[in-house]
Biopython code that builds the backbone (N, CA, C, O; Angstrom):
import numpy as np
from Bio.PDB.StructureBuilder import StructureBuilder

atoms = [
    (1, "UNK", "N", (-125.002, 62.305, 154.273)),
    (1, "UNK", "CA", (-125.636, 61.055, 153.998)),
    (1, "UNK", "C", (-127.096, 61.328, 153.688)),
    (1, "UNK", "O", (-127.775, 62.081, 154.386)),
    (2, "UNK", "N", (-127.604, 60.631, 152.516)),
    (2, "UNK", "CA", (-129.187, 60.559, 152.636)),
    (2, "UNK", "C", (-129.680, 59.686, 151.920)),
    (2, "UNK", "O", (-129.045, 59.140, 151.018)),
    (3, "UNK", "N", (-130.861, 59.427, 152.204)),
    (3, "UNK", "CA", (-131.429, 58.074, 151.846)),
    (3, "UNK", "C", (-132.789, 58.498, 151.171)),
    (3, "UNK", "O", (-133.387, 59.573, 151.221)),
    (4, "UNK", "N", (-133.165, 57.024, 150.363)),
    (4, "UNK", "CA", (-134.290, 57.537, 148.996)),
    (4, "UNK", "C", (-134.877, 56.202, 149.511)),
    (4, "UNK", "O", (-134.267, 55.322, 150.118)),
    (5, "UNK", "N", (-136.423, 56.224, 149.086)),
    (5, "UNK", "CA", (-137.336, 54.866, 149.505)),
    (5, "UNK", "C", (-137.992, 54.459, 148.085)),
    (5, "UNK", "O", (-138.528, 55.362, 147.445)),
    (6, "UNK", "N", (-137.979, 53.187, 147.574)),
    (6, "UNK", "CA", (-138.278, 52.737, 146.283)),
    (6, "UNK", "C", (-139.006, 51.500, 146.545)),
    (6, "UNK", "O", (-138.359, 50.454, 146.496)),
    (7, "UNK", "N", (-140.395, 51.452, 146.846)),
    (7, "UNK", "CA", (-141.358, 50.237, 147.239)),
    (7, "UNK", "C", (-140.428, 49.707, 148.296)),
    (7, "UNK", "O", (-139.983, 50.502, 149.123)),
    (8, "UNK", "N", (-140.055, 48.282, 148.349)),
    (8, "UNK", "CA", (-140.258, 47.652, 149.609)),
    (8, "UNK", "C", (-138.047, 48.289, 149.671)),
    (8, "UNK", "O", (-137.271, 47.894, 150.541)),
    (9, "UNK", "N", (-137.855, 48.767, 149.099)),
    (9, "UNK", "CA", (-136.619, 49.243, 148.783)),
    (9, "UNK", "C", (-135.218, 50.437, 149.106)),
    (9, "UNK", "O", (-134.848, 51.167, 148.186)),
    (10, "UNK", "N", (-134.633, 50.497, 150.305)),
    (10, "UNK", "CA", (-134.615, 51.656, 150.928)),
    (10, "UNK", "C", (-132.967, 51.623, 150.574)),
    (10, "UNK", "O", (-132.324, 50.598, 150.799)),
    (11, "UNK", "N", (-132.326, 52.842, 149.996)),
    (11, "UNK", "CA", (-130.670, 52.853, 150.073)),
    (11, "UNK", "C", (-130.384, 54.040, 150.376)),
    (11, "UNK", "O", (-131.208, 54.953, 150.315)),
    (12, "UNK", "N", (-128.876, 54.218, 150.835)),
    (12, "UNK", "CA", (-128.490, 55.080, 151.701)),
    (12, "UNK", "C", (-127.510, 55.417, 150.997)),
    (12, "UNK", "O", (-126.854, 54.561, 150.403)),
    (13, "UNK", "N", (-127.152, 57.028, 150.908)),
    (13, "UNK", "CA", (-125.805, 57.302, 150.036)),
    (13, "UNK", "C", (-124.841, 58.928, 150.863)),
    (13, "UNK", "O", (-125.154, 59.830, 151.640)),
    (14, "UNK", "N", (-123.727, 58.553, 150.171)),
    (14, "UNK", "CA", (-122.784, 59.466, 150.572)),
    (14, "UNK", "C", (-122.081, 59.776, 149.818)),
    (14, "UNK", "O", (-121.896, 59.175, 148.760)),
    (15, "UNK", "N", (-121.323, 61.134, 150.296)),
    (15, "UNK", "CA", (-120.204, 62.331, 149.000)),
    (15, "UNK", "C", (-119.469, 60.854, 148.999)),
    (15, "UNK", "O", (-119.360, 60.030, 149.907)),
    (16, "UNK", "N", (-119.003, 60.832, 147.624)),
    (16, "UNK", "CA", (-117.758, 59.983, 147.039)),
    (16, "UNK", "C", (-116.598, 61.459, 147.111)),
    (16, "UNK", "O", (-116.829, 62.667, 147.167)),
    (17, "UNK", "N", (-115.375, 60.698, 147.080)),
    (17, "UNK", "CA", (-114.210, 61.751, 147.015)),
    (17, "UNK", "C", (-114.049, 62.955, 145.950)),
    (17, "UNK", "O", (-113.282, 63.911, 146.071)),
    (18, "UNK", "N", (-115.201, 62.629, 144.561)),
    (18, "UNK", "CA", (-114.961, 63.654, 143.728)),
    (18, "UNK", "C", (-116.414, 64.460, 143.951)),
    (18, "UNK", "O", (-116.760, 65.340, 143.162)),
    (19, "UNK", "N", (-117.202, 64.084, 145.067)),
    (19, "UNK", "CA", (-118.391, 65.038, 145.674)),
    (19, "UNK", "C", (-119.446, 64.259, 145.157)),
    (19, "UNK", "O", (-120.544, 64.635, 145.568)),
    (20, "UNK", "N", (-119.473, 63.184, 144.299)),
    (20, "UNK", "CA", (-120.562, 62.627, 143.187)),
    (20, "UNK", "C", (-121.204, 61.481, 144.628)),
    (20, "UNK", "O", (-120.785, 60.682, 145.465)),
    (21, "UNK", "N", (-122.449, 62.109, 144.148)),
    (21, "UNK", "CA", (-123.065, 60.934, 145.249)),
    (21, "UNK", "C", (-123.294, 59.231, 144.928)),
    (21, "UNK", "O", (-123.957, 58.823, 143.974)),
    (22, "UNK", "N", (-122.699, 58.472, 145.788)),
    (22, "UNK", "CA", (-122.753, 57.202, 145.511)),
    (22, "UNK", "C", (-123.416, 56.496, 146.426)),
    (22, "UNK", "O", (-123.107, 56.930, 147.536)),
    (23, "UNK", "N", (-124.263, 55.520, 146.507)),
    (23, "UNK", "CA", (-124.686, 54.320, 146.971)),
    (23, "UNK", "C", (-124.063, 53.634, 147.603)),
    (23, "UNK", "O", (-123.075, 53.192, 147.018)),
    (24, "UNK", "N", (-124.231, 53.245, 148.839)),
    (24, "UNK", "CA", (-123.305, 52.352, 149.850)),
    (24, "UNK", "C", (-124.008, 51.317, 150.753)),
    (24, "UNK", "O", (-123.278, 50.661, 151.495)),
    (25, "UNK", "N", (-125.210, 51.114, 150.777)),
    (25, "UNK", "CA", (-125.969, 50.140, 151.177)),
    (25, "UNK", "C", (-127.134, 50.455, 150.701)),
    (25, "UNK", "O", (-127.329, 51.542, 150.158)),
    (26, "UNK", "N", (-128.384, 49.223, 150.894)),
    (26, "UNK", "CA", (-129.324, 48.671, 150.918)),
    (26, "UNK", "C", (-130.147, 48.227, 151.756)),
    (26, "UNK", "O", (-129.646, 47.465, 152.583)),
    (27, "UNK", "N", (-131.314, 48.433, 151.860)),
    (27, "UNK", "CA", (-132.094, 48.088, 152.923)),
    (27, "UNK", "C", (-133.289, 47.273, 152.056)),
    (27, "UNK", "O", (-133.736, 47.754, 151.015)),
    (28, "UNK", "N", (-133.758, 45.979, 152.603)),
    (28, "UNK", "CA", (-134.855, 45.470, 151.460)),
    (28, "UNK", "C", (-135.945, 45.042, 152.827)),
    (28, "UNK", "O", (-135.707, 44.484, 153.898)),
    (29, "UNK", "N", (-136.738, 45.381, 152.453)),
    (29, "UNK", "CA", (-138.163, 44.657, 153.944)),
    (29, "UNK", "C", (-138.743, 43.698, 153.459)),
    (29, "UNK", "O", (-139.259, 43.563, 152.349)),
    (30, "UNK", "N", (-138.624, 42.739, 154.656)),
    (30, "UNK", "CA", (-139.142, 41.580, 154.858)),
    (30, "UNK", "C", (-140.297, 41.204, 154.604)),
    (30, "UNK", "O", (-140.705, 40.245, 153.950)),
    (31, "UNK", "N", (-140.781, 41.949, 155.114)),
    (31, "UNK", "CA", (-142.431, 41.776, 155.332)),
    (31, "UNK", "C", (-142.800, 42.233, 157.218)),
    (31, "UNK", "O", (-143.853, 42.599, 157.739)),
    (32, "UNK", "N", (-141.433, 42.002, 157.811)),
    (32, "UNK", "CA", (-141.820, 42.160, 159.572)),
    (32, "UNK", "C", (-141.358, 43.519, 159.407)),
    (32, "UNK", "O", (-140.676, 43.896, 158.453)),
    (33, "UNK", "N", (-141.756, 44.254, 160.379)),
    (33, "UNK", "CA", (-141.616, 45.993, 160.712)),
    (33, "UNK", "C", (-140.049, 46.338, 160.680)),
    (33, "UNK", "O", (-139.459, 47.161, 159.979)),
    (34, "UNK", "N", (-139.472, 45.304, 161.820)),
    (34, "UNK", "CA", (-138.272, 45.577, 162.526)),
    (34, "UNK", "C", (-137.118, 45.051, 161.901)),
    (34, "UNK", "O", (-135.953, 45.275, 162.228)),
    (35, "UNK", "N", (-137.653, 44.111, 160.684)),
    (35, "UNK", "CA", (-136.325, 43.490, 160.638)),
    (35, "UNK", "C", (-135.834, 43.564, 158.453)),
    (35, "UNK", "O", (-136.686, 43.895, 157.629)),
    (36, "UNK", "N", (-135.211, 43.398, 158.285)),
    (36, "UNK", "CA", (-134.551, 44.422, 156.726)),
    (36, "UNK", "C", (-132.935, 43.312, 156.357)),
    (36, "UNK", "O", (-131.777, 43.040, 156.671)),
    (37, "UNK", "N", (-134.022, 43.067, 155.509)),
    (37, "UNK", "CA", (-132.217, 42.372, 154.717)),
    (37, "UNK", "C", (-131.558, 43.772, 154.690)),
    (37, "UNK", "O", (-132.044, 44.835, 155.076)),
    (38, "UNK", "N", (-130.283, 43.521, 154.119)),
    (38, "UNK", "CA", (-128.831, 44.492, 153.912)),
    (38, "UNK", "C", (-127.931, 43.535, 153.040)),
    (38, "UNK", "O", (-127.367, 42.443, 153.108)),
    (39, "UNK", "N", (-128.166, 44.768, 152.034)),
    (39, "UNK", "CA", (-126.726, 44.718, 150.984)),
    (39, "UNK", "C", (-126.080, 45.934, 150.756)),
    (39, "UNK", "O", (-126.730, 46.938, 151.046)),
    (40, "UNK", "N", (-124.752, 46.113, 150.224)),
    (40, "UNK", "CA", (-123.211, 46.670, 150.000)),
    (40, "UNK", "C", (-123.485, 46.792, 148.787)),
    (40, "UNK", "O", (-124.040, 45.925, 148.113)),
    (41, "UNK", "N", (-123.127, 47.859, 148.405)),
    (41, "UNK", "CA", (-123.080, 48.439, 146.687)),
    (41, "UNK", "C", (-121.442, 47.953, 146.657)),
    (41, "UNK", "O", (-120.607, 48.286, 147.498)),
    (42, "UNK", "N", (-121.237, 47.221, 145.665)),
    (42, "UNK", "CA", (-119.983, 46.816, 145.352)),
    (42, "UNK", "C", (-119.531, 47.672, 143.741)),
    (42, "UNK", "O", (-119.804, 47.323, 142.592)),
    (43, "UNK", "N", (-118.951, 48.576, 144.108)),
    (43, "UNK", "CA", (-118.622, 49.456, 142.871)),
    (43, "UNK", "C", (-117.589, 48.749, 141.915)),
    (43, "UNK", "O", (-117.358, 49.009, 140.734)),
    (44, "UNK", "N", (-116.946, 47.649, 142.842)),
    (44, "UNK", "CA", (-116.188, 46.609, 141.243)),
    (44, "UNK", "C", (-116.937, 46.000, 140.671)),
    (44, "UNK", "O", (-116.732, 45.796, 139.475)),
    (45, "UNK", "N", (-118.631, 45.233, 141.607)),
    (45, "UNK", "CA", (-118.858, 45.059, 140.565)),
    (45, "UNK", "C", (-120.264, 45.316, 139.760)),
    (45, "UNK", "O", (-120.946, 44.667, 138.966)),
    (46, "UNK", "N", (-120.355, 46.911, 140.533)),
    (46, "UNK", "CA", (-121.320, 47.684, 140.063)),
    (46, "UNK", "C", (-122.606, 46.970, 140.267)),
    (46, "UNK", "O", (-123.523, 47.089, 139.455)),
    (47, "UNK", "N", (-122.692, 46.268, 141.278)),
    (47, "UNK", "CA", (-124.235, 45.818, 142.023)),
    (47, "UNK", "C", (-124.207, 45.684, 143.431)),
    (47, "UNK", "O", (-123.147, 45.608, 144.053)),
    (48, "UNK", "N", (-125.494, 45.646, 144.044)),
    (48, "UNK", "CA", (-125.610, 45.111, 145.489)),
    (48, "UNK", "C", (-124.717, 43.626, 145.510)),
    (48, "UNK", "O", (-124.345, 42.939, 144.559)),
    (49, "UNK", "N", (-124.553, 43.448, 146.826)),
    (49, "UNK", "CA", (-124.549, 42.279, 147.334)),
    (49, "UNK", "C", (-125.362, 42.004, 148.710)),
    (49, "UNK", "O", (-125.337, 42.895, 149.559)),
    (50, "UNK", "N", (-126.265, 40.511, 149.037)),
    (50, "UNK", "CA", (-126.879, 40.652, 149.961)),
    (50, "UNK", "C", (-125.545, 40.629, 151.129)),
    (50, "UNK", "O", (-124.623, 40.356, 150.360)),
    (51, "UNK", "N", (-125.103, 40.714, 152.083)),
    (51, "UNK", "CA", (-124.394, 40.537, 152.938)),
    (51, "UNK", "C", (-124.994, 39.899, 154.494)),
    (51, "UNK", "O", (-126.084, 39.328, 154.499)),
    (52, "UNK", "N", (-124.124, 40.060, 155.896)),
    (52, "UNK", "CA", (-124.013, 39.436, 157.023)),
    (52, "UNK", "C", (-123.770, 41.073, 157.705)),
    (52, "UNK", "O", (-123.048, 42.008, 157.360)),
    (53, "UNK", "N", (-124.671, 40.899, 158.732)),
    (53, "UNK", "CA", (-124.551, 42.112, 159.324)),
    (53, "UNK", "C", (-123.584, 41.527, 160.760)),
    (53, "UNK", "O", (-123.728, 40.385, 161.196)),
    (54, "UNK", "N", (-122.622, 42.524, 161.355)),
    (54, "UNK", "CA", (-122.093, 42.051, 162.647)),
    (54, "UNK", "C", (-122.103, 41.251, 163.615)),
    (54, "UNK", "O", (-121.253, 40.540, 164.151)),
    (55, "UNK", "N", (-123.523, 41.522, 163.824)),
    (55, "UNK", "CA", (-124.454, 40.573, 164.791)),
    (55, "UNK", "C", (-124.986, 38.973, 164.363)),
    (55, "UNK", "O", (-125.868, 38.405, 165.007)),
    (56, "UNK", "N", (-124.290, 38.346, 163.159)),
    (56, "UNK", "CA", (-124.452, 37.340, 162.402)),
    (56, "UNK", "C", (-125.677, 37.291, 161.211)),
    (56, "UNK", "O", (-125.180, 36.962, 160.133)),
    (57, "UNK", "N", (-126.804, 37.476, 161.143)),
    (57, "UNK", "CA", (-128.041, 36.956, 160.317)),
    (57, "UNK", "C", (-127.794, 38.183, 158.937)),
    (57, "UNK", "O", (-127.515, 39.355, 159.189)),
    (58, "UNK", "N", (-127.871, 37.933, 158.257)),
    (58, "UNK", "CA", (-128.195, 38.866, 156.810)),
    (58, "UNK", "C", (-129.529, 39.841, 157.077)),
    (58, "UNK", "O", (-130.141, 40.079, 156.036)),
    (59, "UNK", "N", (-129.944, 40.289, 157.969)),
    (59, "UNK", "CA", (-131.009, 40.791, 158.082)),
    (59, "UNK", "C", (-131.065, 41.266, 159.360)),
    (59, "UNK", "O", (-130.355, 40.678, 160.176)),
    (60, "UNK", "N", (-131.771, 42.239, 159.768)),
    (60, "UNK", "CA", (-131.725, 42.812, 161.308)),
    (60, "UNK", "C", (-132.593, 44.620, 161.260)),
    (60, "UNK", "O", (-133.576, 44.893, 160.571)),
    (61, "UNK", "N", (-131.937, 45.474, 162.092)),
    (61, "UNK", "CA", (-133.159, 46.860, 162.144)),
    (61, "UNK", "C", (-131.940, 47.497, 161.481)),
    (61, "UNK", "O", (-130.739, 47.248, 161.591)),
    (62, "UNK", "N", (-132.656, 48.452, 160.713)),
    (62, "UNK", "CA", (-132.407, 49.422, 159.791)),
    (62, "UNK", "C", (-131.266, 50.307, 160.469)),
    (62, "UNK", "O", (-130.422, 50.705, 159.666)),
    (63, "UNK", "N", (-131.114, 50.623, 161.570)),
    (63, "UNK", "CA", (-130.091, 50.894, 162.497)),
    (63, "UNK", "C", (-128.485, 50.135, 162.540)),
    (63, "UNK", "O", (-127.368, 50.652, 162.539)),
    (64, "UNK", "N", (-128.842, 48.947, 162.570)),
    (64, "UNK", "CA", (-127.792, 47.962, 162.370)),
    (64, "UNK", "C", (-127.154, 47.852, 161.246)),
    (64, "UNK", "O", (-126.038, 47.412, 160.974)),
    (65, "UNK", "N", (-128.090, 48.357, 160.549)),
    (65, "UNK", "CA", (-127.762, 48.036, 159.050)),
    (65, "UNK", "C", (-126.731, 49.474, 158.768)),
    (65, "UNK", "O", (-125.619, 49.333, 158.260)),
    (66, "UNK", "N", (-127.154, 50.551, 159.084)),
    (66, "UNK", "CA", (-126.696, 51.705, 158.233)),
    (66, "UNK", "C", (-125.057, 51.545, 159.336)),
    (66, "UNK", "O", (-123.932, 51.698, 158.861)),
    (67, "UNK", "N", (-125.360, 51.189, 160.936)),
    (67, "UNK", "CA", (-124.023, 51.451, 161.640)),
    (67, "UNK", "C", (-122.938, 50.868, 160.871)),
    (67, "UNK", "O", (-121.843, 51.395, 160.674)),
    (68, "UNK", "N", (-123.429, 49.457, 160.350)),
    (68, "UNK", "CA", (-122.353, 48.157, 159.749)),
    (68, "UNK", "C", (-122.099, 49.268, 158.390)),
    (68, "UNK", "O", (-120.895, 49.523, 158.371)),
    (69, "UNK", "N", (-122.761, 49.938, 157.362)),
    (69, "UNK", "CA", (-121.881, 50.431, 156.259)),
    (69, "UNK", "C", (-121.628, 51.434, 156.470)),
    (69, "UNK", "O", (-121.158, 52.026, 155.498)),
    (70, "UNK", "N", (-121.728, 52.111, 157.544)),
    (70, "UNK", "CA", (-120.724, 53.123, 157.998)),
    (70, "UNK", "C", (-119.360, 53.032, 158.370)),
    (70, "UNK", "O", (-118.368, 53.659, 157.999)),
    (71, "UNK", "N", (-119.576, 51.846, 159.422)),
    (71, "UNK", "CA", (-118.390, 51.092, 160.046)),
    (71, "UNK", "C", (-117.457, 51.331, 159.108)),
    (71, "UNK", "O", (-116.474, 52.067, 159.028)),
    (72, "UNK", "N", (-118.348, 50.002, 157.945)),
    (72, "UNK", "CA", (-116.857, 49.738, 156.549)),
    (72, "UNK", "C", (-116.519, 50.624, 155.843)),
    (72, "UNK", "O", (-115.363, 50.657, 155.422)),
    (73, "UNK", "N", (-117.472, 51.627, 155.507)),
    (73, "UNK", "CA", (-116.434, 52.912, 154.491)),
    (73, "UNK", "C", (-116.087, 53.896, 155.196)),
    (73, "UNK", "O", (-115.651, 54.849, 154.550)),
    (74, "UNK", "N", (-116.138, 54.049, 156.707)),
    (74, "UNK", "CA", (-115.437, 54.978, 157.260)),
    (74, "UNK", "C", (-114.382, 54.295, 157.765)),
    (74, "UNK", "O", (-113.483, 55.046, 158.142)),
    (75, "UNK", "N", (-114.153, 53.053, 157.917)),
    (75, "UNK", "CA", (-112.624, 52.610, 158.141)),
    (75, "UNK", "C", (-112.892, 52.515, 160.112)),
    (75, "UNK", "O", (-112.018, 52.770, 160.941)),
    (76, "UNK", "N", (-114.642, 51.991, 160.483)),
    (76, "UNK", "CA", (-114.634, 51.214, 162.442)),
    (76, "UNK", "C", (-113.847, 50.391, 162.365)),
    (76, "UNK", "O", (-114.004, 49.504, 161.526)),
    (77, "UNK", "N", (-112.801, 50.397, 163.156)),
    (77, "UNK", "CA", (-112.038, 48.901, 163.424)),
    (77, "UNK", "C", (-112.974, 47.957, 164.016)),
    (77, "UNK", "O", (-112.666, 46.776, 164.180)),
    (78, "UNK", "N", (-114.283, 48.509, 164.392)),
    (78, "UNK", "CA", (-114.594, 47.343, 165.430)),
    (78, "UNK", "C", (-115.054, 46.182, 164.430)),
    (78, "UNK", "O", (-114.930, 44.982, 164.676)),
    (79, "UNK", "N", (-115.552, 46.670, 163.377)),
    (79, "UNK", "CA", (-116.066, 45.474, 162.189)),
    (79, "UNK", "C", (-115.506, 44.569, 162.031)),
    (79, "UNK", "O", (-115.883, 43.747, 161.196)),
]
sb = StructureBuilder()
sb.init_structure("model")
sb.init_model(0)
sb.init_chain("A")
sb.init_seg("    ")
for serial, (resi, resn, name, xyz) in enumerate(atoms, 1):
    if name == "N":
        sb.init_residue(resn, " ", resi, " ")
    sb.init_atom(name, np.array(xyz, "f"), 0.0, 1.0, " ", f" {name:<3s}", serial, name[0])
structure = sb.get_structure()
């Protein structure tokens, strides 16, 4: 996994199955330290989406954010 920072703009990526690195979330800052919208690279339809992190609010710590798109493309049941 590794992640690239683009102004207020932070995404996180991982090996795809043919090794090609792909995009799997989003991190966007608020303006507060602690807290970071989150969006899902949707490869159908080849853009972000803002999303809902676990804990309910579209937004939360950068922590929360990367556990929740881990969760979903590693297949956490707890999601």
């Amino acid at each position: 996994m590794s992640t690239s920072r683009r102004s207020e703009r932070s995404s996180s990526s991982a090996p795809g199955v043919s090794r090609v690195w792909t995009s799997r979330c989003r991190l966007r800052f608020t303006g507060v330290l602690h807290t970071w919208g989150f969006a899902f690279y949707l490869a159908s339809r080849g853009k972000y989406e803002d999303n809902f992190l676990p804990t309910g609010p579209p937004f939360g710590s950068p922590e929360d954010a990367l556990d929740c798109a881990c969760g979903f493309y590693l297949g956490d049941p707890t999601l």
